[in-house]
C-alpha positions as CSV (number, residue, x, y, z in Angstrom):
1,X,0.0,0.0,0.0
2,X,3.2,2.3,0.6
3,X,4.5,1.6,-2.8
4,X,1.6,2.8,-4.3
5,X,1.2,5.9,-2.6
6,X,5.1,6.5,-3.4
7,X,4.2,5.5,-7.0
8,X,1.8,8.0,-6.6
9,X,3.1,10.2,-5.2
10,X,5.8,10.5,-7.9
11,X,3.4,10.7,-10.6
12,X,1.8,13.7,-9.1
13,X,5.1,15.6,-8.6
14,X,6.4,15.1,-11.6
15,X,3.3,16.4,-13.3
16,X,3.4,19.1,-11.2
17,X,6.7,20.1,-11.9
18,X,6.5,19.3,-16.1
19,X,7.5,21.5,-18.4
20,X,6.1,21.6,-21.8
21,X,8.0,23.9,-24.0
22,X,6.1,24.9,-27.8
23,X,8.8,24.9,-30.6
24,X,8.6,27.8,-32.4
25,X,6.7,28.6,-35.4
26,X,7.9,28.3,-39.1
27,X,8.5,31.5,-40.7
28,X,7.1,32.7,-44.0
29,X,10.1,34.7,-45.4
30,X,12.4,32.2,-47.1
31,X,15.3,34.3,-47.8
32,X,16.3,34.3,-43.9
33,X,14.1,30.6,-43.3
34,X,17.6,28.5,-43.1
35,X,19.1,30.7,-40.4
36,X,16.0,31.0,-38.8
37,X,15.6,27.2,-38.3
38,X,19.2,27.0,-37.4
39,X,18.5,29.8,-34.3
40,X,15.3,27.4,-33.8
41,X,17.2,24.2,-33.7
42,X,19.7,25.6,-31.3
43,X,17.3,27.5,-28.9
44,X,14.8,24.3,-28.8
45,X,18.3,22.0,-27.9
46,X,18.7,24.7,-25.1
47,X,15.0,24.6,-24.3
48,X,14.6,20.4,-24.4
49,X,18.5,20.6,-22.2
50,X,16.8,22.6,-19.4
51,X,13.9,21.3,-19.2
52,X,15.5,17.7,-18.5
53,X,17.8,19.2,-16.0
54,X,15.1,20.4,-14.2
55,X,13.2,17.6,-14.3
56,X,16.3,15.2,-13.0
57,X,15.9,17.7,-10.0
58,X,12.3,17.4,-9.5
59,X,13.1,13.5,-9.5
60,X,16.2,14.2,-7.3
61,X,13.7,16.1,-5.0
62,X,11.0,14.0,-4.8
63,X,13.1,11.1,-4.0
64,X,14.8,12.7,-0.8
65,X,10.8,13.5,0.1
66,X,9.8,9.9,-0.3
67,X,13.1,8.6,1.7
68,X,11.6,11.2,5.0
69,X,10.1,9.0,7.7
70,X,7.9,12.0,8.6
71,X,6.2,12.3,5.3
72,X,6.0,8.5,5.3
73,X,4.7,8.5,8.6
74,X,1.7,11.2,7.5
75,X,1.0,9.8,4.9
76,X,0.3,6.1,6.2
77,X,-1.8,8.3,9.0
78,X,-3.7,10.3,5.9
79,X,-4.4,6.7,4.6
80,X,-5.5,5.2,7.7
81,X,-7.7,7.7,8.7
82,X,-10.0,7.7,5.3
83,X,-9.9,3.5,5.2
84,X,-11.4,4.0,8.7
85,X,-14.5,6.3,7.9
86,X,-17.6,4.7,7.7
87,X,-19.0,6.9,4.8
88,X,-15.5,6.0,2.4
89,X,-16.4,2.4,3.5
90,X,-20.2,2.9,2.5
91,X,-18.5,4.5,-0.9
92,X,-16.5,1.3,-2.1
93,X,-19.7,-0.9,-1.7
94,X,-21.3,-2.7,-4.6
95,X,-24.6,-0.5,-5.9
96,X,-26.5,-3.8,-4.7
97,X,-25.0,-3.3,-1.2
98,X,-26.1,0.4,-1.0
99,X,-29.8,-0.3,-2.6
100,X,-30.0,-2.9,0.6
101,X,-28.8,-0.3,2.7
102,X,-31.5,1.8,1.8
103,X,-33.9,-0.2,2.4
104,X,-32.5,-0.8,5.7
105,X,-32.8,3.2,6.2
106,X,-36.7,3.0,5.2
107,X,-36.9,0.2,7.9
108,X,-35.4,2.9,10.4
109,X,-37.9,5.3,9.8
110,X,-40.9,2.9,10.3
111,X,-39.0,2.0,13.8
112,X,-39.1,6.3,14.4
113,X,-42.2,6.5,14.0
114,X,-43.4,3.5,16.0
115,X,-41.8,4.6,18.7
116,X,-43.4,8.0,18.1
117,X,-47.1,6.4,18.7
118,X,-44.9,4.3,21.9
119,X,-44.3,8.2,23.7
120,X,-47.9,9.1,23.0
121,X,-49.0,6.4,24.7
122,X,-47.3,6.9,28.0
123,X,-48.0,10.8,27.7
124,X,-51.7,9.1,27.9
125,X,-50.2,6.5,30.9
126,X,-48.7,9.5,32.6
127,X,-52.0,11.3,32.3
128,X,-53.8,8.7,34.5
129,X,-51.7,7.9,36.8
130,X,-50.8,11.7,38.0
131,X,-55.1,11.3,38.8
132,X,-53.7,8.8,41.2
133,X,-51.4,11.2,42.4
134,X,-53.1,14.2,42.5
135,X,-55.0,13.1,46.3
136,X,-51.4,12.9,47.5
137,X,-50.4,16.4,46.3
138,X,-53.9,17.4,47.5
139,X,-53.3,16.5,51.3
140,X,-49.6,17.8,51.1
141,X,-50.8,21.5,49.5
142,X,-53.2,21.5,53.1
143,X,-50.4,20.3,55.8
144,X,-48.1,23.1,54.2
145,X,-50.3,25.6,54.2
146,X,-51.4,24.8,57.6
147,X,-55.5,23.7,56.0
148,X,-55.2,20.2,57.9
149,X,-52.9,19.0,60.6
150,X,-51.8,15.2,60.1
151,X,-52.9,12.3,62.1
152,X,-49.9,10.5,64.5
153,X,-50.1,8.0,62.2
154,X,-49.5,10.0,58.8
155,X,-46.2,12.2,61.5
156,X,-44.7,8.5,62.1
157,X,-41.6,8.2,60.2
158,X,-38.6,6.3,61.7
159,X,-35.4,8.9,60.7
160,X,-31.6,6.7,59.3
161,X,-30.4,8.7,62.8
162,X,-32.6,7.2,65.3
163,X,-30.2,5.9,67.1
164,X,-28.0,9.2,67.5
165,X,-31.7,10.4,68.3
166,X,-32.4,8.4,71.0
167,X,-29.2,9.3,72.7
168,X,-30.0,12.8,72.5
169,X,-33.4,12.5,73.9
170,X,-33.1,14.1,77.5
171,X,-32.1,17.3,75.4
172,X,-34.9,17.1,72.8
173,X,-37.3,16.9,74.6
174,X,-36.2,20.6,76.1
175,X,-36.0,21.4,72.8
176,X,-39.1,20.3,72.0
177,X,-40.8,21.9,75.1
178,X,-39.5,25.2,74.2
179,X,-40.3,24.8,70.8
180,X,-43.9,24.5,71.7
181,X,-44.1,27.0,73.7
182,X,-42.7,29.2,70.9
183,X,-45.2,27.6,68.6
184,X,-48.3,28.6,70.6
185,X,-46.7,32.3,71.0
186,X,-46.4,32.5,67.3
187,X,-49.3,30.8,66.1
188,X,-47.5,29.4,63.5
189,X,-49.4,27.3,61.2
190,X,-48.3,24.4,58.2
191,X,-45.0,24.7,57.2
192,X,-43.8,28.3,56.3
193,X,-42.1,29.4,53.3
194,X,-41.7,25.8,52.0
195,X,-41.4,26.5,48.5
196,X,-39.5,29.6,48.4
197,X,-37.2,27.3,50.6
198,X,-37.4,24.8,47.8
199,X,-36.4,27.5,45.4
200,X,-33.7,28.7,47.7
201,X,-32.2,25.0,47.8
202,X,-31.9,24.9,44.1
203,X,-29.7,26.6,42.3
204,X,-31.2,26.2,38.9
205,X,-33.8,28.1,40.2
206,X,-32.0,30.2,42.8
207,X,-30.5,31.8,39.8
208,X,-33.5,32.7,38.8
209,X,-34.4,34.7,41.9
210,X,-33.8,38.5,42.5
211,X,-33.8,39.9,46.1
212,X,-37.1,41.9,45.4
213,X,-38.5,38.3,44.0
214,X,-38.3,36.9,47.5
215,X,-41.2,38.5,49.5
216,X,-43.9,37.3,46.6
217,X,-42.6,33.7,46.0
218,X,-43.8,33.4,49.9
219,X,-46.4,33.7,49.2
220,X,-46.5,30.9,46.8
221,X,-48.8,27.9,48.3
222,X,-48.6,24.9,45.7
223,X,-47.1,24.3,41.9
224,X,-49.4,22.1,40.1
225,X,-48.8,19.5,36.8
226,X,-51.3,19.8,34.6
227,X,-51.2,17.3,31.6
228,X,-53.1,18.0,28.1
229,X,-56.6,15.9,27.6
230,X,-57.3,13.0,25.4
231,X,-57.2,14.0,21.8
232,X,-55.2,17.3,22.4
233,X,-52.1,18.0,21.2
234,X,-49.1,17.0,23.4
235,X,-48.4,19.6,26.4
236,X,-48.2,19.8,29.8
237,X,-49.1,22.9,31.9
238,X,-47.6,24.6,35.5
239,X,-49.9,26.1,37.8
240,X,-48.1,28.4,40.9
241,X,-51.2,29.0,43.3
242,X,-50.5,32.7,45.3
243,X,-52.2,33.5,48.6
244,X,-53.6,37.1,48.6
245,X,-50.5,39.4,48.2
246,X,-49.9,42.6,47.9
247,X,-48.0,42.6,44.0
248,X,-50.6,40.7,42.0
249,X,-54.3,39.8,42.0
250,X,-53.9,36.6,40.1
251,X,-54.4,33.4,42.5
252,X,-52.8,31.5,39.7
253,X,-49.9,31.9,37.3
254,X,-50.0,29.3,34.4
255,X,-46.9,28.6,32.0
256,X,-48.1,25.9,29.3
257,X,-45.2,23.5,28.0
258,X,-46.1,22.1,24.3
259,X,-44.8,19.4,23.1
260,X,-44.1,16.9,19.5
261,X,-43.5,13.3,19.5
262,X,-42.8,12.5,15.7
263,X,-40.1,12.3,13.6
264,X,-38.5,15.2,11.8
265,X,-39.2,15.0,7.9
266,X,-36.1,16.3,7.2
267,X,-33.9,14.3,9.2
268,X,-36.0,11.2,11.1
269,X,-33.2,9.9,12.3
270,X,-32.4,12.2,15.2
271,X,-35.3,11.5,16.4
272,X,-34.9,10.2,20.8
273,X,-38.9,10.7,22.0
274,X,-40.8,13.9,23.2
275,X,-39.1,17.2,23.1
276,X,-40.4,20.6,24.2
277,X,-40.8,22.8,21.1
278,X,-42.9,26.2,22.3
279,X,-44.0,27.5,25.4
280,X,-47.0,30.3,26.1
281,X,-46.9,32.3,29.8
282,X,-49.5,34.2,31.4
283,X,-50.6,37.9,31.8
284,X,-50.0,39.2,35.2
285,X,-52.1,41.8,36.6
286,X,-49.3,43.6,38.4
287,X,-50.6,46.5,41.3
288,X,-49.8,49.6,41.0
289,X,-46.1,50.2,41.6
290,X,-45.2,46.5,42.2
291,X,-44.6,45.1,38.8
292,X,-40.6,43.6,39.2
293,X,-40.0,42.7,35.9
294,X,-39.7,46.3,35.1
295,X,-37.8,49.6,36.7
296,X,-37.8,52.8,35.9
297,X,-35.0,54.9,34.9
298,X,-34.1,58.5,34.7
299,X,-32.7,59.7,31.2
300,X,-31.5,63.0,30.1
301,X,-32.3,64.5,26.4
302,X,-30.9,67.1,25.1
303,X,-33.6,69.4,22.3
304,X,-31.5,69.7,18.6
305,X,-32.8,73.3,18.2
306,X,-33.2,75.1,21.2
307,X,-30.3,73.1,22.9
308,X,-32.0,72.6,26.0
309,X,-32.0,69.1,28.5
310,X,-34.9,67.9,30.4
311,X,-34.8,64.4,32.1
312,X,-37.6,61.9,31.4
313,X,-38.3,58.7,33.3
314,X,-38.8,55.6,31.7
315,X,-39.7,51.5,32.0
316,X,-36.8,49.1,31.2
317,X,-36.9,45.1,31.8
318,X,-35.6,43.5,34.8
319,X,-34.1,40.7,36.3
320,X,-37.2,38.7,37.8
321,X,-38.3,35.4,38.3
322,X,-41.5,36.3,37.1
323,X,-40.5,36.8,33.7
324,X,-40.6,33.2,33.4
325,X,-44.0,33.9,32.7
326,X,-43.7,35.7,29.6
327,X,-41.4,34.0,27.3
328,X,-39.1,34.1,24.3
329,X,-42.2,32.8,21.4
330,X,-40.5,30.3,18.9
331,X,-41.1,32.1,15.5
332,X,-43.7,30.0,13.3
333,X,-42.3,31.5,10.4
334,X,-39.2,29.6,10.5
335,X,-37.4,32.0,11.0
336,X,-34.2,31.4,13.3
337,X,-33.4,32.7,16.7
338,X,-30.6,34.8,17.5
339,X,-27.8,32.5,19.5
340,X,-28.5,34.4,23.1
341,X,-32.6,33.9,22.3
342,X,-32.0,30.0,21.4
343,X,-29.6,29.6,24.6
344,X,-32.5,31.4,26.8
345,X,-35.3,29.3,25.5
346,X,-33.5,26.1,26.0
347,X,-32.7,26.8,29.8
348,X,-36.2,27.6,29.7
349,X,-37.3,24.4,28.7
350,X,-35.0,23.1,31.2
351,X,-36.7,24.5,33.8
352,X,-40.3,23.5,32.9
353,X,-38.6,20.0,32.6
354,X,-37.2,20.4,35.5
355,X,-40.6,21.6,37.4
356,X,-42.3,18.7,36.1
357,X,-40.3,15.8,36.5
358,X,-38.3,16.8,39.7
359,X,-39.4,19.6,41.8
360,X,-43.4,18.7,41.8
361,X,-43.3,14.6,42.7
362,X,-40.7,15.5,45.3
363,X,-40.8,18.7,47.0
364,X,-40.7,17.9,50.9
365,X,-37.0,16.2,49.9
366,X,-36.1,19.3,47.8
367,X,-36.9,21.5,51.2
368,X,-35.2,19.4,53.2
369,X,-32.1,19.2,50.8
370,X,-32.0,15.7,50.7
371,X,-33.0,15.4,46.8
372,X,-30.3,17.7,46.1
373,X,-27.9,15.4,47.3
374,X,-29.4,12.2,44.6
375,X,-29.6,15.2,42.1
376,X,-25.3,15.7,42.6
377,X,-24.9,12.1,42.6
378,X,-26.7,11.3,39.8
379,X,-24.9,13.7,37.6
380,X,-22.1,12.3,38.8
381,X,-22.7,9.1,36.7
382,X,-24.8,6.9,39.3
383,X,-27.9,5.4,37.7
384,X,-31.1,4.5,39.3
385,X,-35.1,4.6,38.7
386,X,-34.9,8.4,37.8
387,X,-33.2,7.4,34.8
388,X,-35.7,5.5,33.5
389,X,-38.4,7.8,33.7
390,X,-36.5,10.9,33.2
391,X,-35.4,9.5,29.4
392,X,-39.6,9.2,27.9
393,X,-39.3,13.6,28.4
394,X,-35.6,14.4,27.9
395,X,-35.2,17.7,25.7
């Protein structure tokens, strides 16, 4: 395989370095023809002379090349490289091999597209069974926000420290005595702030938050999963429930998730289950003075004529949380998104993911911090359940 490349390799430099010389033309005037074609003969010797000396050190050249280990060495890696590519394997392959090939490709799509219809039905699965869970969420949305108290039975839980606990009793029990005592002074009731703790614990969302953000989200009683009904397209919805405050009249703040679970026409075979493809926020009926996702700012302007200044106030956007609620629209023109508008929709679509699948089904252990802990551990590598369900909705 060497030799030929050498052989090659050879060919191609001395074509390269070829010189083709034109003789000269006859001349018409016969009286000076014979010295002419003398001059001719002796100019063309000359020409054919250095053309073969220059070509003895193109040879000369190219064989001190050839003998270089280096070049030897890149060129066996050049070689290696292209008889390892799948598509310059593909390329040598009989034209019966490919058609076969194809039809293998046609076979793929059929596969994409049954697994397609495979998604939709656990969108449907999912839909029932969150029914089932929905009681569940019910109950916890009263003890937190102090609606119900639980039974002794639904307070038992035996903690990994019980042990440790036990040992310590003497002095919890003070604690506890004082803590009651503090309890009925205070009056407090359910469990309070538990999911601006929750967004406090997680830093995907504790980006999210701004200082003036922090007094409304405690005011925020329950985050609800709502999925889209028989028949409809595929989306799911988030519902934040608000107590009375005093920055909004909404109870409820919606941001609706929609979804596609088919195969791209132009390309079928990147195709890996549901993805997120458009989202749609909510109006919110800020009070007077309390709307965060704007401020107000003071500007000077200066009058072309009269060359005066006067200073005008006026709304900007601002860092909030809220403005989760009112997001970037995906264009249904087709028309493409500038790089910083793609990069903010997809954390966006993170976050609705991550709502969904993480922070709702598991709150109380994302307010004690105990989720947080799996969460670092699983992106370390470690695989469990989560996995499994996690990879039907993966963006």
């Amino acid at each position: 395989m060497i030799l030929c490349i050498l052989s090659l390799l050879r060919c191609v430099w001395s074509s390269v370095f070829r010189f083709d010389v034109p003789l000269p033309s006859p001349k018409v005037d016969t009286g000076i023809q014979m010295a002419d074609n003398s001059k001719a003969e002796d100019t063309a010797s000359d020409s054919v002379e250095a053309a073969k000396n220059a070509s003895d050190k193109k040879e000369k050249l190219a064989d001190q090349v050839m003998q270089n280990p280096q070049v030897l060495a890149a060129l066996q890696e050049r070689l290696d490289n292209t008889a390892l590519t799948p598509s310059s394997y593909i390329e040598t392959l009989p034209k019966a091999v490919k058609r076969r090939i194809d039809a293998l490709k046609q076979l793929q799509v059929k596969c994409a597209h049954i697994e397609a219809k495979f998604y939709e039905e656990v969108h449907d699965l999912e839909r029932k069974y969150a029914a089932l869970y929905q009681p569940l969420f019910d109950k916890r949305r009263e003890f937190i926000n102090g609606e119900a108290e639980p039974t002794d039975a639904e307070s038992e839980w035996h903690s990994e420290n019980e042990e440790e606990e036990k040992l310590a009793g003497d002095l919890k029990n003070v604690v506890v005595i004082e803590e009651k005592a503090e309890a009925e002074e205070t009056n407090l009731k359910g469990i309070p702030d538990f999911w601006f703790t929750i967004f406090r614990n997680v830093d995907m969302l504790s980006e999210l938050v701004q200082e003036y953000d922090e007094p409304i989200l405690k005011h925020l009683q329950d985050i609800k999963v709502k999925f889209s009904e028989p028949g409809q397209p595929m989306s799911f919805s988030l519902e934040f429930h608000f107590g009375p405050n005093d920055y909004f009249s909404n109870s409820v703040l919606t941001k609706t998730y929609k979804m596609k679970s088919e195969p791209d026409k132009t390309d079928p075979f990147s195709f890996e289950g549901p993805e997120i493809v458009d989202c749609e926020g909510c109006t919110i009926d800020w009070k007077k003075g309390k709307n965060v996702t704007v401020k107000t700012i003071k500007k000077k302007q200066k009058h072309k004529g009269r060359g005066t200044v006067r200073t005008i106030t006026k709304q900007v956007p601002n860092d909030s949380f809220f403005n989760f609620f009112n997001p970037i629209k995906v264009s249904g023109d087709g028309e493409s998104l500038d790089e910083d508008s793609e990069f903010t929709l997809a954390a966006d679509f993170e976050i609705g993911h991550f709502f969904r699948e993480r922070i709702v089904p598991r709150a109380v252990l994302y307010f004690t911090g105990e989720a947080i802990e799996d969460d670092d551990n699983f992106e370390e590598g470690e695989e469990g359940e989560e996995e499994v369900r996690h990879i039907l909705y993966l963006l």
